[in-house]
C-alpha positions as CSV (number, residue, x, y, z in Angstrom):
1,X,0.0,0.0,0.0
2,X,1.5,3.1,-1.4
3,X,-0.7,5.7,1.2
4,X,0.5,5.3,4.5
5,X,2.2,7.8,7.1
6,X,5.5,5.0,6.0
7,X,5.6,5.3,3.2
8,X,5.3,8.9,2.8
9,X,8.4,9.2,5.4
10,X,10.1,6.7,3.1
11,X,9.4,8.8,-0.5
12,X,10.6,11.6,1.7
13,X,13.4,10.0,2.3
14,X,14.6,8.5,-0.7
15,X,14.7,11.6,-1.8
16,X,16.8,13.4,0.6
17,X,19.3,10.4,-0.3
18,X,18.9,11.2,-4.2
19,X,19.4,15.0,-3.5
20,X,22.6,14.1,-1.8
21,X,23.8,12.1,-4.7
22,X,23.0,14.4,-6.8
23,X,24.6,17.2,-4.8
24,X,28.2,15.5,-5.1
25,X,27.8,14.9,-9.0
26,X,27.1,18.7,-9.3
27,X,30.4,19.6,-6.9
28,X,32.5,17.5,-9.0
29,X,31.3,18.8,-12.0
30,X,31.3,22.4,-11.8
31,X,35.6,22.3,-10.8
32,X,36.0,20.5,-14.5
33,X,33.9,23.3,-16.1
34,X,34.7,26.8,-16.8
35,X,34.9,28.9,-13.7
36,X,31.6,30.7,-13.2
37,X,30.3,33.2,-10.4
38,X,27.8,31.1,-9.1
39,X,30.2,27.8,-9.2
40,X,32.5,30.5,-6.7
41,X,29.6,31.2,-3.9
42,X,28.8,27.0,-4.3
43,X,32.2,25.7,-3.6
44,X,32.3,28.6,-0.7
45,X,28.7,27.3,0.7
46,X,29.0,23.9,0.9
47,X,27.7,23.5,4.5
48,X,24.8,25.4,3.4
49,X,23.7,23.3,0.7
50,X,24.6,20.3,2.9
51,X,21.1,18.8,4.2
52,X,18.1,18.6,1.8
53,X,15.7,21.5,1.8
54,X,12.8,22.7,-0.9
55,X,15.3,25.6,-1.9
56,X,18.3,23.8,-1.7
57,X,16.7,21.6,-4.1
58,X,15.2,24.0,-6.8
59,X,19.0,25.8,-6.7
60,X,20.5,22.1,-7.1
61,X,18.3,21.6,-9.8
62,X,18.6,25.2,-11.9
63,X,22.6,24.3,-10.9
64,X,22.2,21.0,-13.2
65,X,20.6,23.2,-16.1
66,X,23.8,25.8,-15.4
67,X,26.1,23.4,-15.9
68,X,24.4,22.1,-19.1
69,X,24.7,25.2,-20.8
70,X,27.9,25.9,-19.3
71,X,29.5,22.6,-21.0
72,X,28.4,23.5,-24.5
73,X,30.9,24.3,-27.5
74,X,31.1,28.2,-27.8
75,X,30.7,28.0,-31.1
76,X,27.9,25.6,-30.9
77,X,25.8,26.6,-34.2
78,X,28.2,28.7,-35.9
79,X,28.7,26.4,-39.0
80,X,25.4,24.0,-39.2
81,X,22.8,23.5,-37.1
82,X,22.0,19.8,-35.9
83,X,21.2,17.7,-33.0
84,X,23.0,18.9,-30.4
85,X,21.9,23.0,-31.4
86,X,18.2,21.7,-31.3
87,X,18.9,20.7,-28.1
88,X,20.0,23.3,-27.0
89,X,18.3,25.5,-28.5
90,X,15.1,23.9,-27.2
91,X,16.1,23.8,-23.6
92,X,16.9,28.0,-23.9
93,X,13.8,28.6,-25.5
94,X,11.7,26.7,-22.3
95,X,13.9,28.3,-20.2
96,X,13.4,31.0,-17.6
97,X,15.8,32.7,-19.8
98,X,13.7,32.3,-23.1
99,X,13.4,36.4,-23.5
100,X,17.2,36.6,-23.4
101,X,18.5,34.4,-25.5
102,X,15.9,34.9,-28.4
103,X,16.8,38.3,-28.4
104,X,20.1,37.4,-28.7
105,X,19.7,35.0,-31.8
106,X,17.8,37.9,-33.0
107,X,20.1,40.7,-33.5
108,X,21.9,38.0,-35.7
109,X,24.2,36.2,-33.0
110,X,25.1,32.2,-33.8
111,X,23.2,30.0,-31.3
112,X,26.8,29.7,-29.0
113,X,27.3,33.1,-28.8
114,X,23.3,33.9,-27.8
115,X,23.7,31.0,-25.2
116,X,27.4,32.4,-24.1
117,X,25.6,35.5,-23.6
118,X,22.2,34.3,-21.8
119,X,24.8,32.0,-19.4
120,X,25.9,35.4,-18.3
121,X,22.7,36.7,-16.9
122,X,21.7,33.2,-15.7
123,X,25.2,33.3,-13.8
124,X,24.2,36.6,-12.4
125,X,20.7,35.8,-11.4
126,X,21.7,32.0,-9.5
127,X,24.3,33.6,-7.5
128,X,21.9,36.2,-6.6
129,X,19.2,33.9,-6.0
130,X,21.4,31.8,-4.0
131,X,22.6,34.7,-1.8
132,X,18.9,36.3,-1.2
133,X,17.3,32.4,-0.7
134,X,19.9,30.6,0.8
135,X,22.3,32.6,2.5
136,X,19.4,35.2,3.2
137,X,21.0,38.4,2.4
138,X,19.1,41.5,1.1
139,X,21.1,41.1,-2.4
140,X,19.9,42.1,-5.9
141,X,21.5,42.2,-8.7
142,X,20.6,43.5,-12.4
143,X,19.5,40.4,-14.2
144,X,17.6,38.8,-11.0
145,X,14.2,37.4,-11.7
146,X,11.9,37.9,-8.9
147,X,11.0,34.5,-7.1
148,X,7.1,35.2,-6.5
149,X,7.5,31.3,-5.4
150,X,9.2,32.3,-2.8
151,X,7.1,35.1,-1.8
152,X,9.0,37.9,-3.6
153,X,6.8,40.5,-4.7
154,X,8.3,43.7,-6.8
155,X,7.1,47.4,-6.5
156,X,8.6,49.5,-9.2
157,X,12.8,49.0,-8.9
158,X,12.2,47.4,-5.6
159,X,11.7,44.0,-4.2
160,X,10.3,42.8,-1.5
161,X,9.3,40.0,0.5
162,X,5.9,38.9,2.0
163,X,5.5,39.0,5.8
164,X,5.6,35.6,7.0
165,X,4.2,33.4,10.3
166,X,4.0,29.8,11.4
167,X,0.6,28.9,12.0
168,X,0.6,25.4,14.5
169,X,-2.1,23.8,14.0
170,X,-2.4,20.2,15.3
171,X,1.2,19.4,15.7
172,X,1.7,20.5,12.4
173,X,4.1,23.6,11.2
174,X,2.7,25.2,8.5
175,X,4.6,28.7,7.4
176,X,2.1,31.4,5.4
177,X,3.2,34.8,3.7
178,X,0.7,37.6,3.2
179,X,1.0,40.9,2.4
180,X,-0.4,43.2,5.2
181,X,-0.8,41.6,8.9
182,X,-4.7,41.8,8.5
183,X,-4.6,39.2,5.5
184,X,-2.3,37.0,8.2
185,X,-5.1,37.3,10.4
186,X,-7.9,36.2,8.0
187,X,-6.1,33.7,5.7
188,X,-4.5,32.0,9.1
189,X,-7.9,32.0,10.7
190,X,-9.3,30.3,7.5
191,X,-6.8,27.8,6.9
192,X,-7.0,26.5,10.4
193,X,-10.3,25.5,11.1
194,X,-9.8,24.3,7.3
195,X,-7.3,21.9,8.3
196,X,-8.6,20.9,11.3
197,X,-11.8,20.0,9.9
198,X,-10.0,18.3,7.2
199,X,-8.5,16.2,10.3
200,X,-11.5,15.3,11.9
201,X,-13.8,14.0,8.8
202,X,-10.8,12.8,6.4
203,X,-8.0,11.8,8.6
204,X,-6.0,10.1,5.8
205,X,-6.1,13.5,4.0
206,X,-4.9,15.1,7.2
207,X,-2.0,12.7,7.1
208,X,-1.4,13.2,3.4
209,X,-1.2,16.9,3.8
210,X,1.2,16.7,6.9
211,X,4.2,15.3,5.3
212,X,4.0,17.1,1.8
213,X,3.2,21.0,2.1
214,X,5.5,22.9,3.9
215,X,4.4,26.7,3.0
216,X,1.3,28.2,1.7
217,X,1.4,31.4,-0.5
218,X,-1.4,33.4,-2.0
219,X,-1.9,34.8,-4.9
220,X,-4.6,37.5,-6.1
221,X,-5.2,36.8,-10.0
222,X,-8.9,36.2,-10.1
223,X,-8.1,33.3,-13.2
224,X,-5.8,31.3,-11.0
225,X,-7.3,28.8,-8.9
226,X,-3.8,27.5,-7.4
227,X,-0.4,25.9,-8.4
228,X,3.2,24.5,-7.5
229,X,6.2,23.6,-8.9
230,X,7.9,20.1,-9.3
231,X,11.5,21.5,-8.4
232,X,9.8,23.5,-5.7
233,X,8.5,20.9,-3.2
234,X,5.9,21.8,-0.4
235,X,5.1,25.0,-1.7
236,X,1.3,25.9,-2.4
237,X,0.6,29.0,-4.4
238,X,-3.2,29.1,-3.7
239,X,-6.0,32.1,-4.3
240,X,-7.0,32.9,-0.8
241,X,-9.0,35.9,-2.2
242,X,-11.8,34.5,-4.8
243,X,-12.7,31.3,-3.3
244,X,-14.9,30.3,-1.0
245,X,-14.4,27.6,2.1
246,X,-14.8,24.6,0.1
247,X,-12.5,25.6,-2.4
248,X,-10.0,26.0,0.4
249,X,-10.2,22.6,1.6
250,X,-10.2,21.4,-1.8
251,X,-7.5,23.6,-2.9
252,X,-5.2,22.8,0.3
253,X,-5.0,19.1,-1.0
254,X,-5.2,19.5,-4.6
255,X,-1.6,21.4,-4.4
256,X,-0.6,18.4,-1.9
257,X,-1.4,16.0,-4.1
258,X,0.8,17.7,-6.9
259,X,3.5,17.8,-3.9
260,X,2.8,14.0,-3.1
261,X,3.1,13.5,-7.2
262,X,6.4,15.8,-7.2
263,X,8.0,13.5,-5.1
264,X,7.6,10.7,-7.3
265,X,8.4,12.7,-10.6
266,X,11.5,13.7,-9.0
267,X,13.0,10.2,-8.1
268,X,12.5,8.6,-11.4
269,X,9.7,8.1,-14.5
270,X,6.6,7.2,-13.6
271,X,4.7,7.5,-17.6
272,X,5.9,7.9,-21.2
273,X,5.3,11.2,-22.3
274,X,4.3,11.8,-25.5
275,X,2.9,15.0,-26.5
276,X,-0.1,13.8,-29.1
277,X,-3.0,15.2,-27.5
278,X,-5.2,12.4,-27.9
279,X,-6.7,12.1,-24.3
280,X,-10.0,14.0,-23.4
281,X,-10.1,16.1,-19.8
282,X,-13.1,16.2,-18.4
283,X,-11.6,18.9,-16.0
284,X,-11.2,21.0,-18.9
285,X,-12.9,19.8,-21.1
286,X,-10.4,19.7,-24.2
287,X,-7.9,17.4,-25.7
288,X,-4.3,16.7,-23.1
289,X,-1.6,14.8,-23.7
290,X,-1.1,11.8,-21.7
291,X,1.1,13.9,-19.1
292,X,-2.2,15.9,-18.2
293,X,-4.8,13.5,-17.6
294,X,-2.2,11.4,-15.4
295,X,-1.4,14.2,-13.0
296,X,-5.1,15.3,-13.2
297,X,-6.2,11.5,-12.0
298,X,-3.6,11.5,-9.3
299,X,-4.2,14.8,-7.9
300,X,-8.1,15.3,-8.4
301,X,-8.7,11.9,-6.6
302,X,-7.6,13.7,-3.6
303,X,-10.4,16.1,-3.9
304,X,-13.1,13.4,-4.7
305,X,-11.2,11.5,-1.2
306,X,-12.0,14.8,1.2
307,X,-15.3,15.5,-0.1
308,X,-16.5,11.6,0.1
309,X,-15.3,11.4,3.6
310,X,-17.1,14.7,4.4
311,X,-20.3,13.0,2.2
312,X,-20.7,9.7,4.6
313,X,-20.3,11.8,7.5
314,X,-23.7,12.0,9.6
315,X,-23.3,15.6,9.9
316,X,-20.2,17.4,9.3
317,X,-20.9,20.3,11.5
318,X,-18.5,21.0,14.4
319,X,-16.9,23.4,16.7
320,X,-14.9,24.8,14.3
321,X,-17.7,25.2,11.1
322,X,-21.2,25.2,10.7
323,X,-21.8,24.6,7.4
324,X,-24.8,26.2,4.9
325,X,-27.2,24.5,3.6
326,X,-25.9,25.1,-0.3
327,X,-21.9,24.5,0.9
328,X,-23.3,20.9,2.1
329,X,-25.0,20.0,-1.3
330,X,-21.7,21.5,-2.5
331,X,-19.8,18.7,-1.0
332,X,-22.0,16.2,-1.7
333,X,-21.5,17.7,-5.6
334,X,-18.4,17.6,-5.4
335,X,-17.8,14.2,-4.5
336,X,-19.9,13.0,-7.2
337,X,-18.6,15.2,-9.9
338,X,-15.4,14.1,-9.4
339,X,-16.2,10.5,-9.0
340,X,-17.6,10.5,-12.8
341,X,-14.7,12.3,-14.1
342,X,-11.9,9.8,-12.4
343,X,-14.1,7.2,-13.8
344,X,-13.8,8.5,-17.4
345,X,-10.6,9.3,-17.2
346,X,-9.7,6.0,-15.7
347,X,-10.2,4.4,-19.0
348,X,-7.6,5.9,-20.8
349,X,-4.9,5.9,-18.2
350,X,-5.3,1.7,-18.7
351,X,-5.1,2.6,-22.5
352,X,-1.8,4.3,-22.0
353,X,-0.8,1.1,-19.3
354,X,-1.7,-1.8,-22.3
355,X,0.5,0.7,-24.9
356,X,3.5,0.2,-22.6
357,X,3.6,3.9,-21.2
358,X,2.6,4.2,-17.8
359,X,5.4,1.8,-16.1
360,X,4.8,-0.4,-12.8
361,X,5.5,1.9,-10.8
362,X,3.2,4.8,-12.1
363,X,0.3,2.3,-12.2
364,X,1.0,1.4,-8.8
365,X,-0.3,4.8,-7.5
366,X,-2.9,4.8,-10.2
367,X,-4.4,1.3,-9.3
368,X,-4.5,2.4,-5.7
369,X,-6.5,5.2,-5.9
370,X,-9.1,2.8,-8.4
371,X,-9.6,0.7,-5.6
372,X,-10.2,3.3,-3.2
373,X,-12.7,4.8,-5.4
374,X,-14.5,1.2,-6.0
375,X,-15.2,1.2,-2.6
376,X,-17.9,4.4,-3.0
377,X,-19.5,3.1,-5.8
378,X,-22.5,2.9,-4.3
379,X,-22.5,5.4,-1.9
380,X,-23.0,7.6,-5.2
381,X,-25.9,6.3,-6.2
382,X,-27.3,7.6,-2.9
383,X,-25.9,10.8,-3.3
384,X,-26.9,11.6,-6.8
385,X,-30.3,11.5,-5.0
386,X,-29.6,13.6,-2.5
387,X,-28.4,16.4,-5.5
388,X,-31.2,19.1,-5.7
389,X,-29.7,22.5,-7.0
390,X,-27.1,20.5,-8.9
391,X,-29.1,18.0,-10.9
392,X,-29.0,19.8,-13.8
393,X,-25.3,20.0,-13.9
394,X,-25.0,16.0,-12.7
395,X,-26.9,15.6,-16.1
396,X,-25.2,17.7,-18.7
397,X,-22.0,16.3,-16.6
398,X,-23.0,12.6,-17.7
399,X,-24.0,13.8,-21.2
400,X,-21.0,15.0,-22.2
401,X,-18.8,12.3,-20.4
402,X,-20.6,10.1,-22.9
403,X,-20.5,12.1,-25.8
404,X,-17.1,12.6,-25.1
405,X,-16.1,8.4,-25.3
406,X,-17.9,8.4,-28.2
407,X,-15.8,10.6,-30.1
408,X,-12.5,10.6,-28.7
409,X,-12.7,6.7,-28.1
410,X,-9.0,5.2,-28.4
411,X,-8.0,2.5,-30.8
412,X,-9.0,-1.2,-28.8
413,X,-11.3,0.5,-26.2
């Protein structure tokens, strides 16, 4: 069983082991490679890259794609343009760097002398980024690129960082950033009784959530619902300021689940990942690539895990929450809606695992959540029923769902 409080300690720890690894590969490397500003402040900072942290491991990992660039031929592209430019090339272009280097190859510059030149502002920006995140000086530099990830916010020439506290809620540390102490008074209000009600009515999601998010950081575009970054782990960039309290709950472990994912994705390959878009979303409704409607299954089946416990609860007011009438059909909504959709997409994922590109260890997590959600089955039958305001949407739901495997069916389904 892949979701238990051991296991979780163990992923964790596997990949404190791996960052190690990794760590020493990186060291040795960077004294064989041209000398760099950033390699300088490294080799000087060894004891504070020495234990595994969520920072330490996003600047390991932009110091692998430093020392990629920094090993190419200067005159990479200069005479003919093959394999290795495309590569490299490629990896610029989906870089944080993108802007840089294009408009380097566009005033006319051969593809090593645009990358020479974009290596020079990424040099400037890591060693920046390593002084202001890791060392924690008040450091900025020309070609730094604000860390909003991080809770760096800019104001004109000058930036800034969000106030932070430590909310302790259950014997859990969880650190939030705001922006004025009144939103740190709402937001940690909020997120506690969130949690805690999370703990009393879905206990394994309490557990979950524990070991994999470490920060919480809000963001204020009305279009963003929340998000989190592989090389970033435990850190939840969620909209605290257009969503209501069910959204919270469900947003909370949605980013957890991408966390939980994270951990996975950064040990090893869990799928192939080809990028035909042949797979339909029922989350957004449109065509994905394989990629998307794996990470959708694993993370979404979190959501569909709260809101079912909440759903078989007798009543799911408490001390901390009395819930309204509409936010309880909500739940109940919920649960169903994403039960349908994980069923859908459930079908393709054992497409992909028949084509040979989810491997054993990927369908591992899948098939565990599918027999979690087997055991419900019938519980949504009796909560259909219970669906008043939402009936209408249960139907077009199951309408297009079957519309939907109609036309996007896959060869051998």
């Amino acid at each position: 069983m892949n979701y238990t409080p051991a296991k979780y300690s163990q992923l964790k720890s596997r990949l404190k082991s791996k960052y190690q690894r990794d760590l020493k590969i990186v060291l040795k490397d960077i004294k064989k490679l041209p000398a760099r500003k950033v390699y300088e402040w490294t080799l000087d900072n060894q004891s504070e890259l020495s234990e595994y942290s969520s920072i330490n491991w996003n600047f390991l990992k932009q110091l692998k794609d430093f020392n990629f660039f920094n090993s190419a031929a200067p005159d990479l592209g200069k005479k003919d343009f093959g394999d290795k430019e495309e590569i490299v090339f490629e990896k610029w272009n989906n870089s944080e760097f993108a802007d840089v280097f294009l408009k380097s190859l566009n005033k006319g510059n051969f593809l090593g002398k645009a990358s020479l030149q974009t290596l020079n502002v990424f040099d400037n920006h890591l060693f920046t980024f390593a002084e202001r995140n890791i060392a924690r000086k008040d450091k900025l530099s020309k070609h730094y690129r604000v860390q909003s990830s991080l809770g760096e916010v800019k104001k004109g020439k000058k930036i800034s960082r969000l106030l932070e506290t430590t909310l302790h809620i259950e014997g859990k540390d969880l650190r939030l950033m705001t922006s004025s102490l009144k939103e740190m008074k709402t937001f940690s209000q909020r997120i506690e009784v969130a949690l805690k009600i999370i703990k009393k009515f879905s206990p394994t999601s309490w557990e979950r959530f524990v070991t994999f998010t470490d920060i919480i950081i809000p963001i204020k575009q009305p279009q963003l619902v929340s998000y989190s970054h592989q090389d970033l782990p435990g850190h939840s960039m969620l909209n605290l300021y257009h969503r209501d309290f069910v959204d919270l709950m469900d947003d909370l472990l949605h980013e957890n689940g991408h966390h939980h994912l994270n951990y996975y994705l950064n040990l090893g390959k869990l799928i192939d990942e080809p990028v035909e878009q042949i797979y339909y979303s029922p989350w957004r409704r449109t065509l994905r690539p394989l990629r998307g409607i794996y990470h959708a299954y694993f993370t979404f089946f979190w959501a569909f895990k709260l809101f079912a416990d909440l759903s078989k609860a007798e009543d799911v007011d408490s001390i901390f929450y009395l819930f309204k009438k509409e936010e309880k059909e909500k739940i109940i909504w919920r649960a169903v809606e994403e039960y349908w959709m994980l069923e859908y997409t459930y079908q393709d994922l054992v497409w992909a695992r028949k084509q040979g590109l989810i491997n054993d260890t990927g369908w591992t997590l899948i098939d565990g959540q599918k027999k979690e959600l087997n055991k419900f089955r019938k519980k949504i039958v009796v909560w259909e029923k219970k669906l008043k305001s939402h009936k209408k949407e249960l139907s077009e739901l199951k309408s297009v769902l079957k519309k939907s495997r109609k036309i996007y069916k896959l060869a051998g389904q």
